[in-house]
ZAMARGU-4260 file (C-alpha; in steps of 0.2 Angstrom, whole numbers, plus 5000, padded with zeros to 4 digits):
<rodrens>
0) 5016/4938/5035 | 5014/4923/5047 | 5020/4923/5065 | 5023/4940/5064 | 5015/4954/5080
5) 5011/4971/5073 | 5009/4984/5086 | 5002/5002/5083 | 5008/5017/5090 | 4997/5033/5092
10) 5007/5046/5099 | 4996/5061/5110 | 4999/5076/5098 | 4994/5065/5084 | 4978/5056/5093
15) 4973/5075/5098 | 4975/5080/5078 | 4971/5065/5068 | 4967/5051/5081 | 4947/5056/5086
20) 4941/5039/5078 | 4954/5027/5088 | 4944/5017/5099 | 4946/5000/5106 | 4934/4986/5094
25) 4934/4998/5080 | 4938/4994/5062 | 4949/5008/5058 | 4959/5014/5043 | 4980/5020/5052
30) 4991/5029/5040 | 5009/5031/5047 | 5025/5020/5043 | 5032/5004/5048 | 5046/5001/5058
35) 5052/4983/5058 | 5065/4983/5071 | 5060/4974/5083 | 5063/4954/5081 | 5047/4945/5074
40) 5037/4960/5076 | 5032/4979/5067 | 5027/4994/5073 | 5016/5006/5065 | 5018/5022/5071
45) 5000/5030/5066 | 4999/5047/5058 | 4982/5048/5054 | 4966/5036/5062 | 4950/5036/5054
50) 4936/5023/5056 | 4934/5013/5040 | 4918/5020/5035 | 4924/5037/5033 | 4938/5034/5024
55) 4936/5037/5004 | 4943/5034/4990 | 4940/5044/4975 | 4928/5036/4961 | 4936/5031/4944
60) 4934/5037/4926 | 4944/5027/4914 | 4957/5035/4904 | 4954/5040/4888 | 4962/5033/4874
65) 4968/5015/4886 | 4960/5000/4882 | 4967/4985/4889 | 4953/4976/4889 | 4944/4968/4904
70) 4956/4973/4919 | 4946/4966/4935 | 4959/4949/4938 | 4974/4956/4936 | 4985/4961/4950
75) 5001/4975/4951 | 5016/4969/4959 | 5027/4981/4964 | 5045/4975/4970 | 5053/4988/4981
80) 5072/4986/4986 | 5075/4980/5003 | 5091/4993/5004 | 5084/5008/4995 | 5092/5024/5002
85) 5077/5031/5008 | 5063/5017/5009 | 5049/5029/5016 | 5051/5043/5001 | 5051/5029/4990
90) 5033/5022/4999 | 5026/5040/5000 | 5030/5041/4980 | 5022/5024/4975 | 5008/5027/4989
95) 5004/5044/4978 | 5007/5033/4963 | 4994/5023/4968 | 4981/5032/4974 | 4980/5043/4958
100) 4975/5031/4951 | 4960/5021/4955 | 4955/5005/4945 | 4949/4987/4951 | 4965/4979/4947
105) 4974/4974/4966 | 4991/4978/4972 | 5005/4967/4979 | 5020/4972/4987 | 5035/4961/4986
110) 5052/4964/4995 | 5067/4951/4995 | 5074/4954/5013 | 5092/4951/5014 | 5091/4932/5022
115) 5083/4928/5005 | 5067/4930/5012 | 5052/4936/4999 | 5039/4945/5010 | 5022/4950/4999
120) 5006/4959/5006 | 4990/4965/4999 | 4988/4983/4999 | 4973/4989/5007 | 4958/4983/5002
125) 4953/5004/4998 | 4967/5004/4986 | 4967/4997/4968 | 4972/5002/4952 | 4968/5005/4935
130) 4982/4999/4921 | 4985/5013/4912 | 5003/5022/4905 | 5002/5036/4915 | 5002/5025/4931
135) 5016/5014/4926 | 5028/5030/4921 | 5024/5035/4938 | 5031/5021/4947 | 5044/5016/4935
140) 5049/5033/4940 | 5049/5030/4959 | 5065/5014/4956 | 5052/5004/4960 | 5051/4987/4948
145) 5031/4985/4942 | 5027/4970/4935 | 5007/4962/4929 | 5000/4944/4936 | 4984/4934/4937
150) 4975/4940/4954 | 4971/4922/4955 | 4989/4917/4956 | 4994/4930/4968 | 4982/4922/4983
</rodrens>
């Protein structure tokens, strides 16, 4: 997202509970949500702030039974809608999606704002997927439209 501030918000009770790692010059992982209200500009309101080196993701065994073959290359796309009802239960339930399933395939995320605008970002570099059934049940289930690409294509 070019040309676009993000600020990060790290409220007291939180930084006492979850914020010990925050520190200026500090690669960190920040879990909250984003609020986009402000003119050319996000808020993330921080929930949780670990350094980077702690976080973890956990370690993948394939699924038995799915073969699709070599799966490092391709990239998830996952369209949210711009005016869904209720946009963060629909990010908590692909972020669960997500994160039960770990593979080395990336992860986009494509919204069509409503000036027409397509906005796509890169999930986390922590969080990647493996293309199985089971994960694409679990986001078809969220509303959210999936769709497979070359990684390559997606840069």
């Amino acid at each position: 997202m070019t040309g676009v501030s993000v600020k990060c918000v790290l409220w007291p009770e939180a930084l006492k509970t979850k914020g010990g790692d925050a520190a200026d010059d500090r690669v960190v992982l920040a879990v909250g949500r984003i609020d986009g209200s402000g003119e050319g500009s996000l808020t993330l309101v921080c929930d949780e702030v670990l350094l980077l080196e702690k976080a973890r993701v956990p370690a993948h065994v394939p699924a038995a039974g799915f073969r699709s073959g070599r799966t490092s290359g391709k990239a998830l796309v996952i369209e949210m809608p711009a005016q869904a009802s209720d946009l963060a239960t629909l990010c908590d339930s692909v972020t669960q999606a997500l994160v039960s399933n770990p593979g080395d395939c990336e992860v986009f995320i494509e919204m069509n704002l409503p000036d027409g605008l397509l906005v796509r970002a890169r999930t986390n570099c922590l969080i990647k997927v493996f293309p199985s059934q089971k994960l694409q049940d679990a986001l078809a289930s969220t509303g959210a439209r999936i769709r497979w690409a070359d990684a390559s294509s997606m840069n």
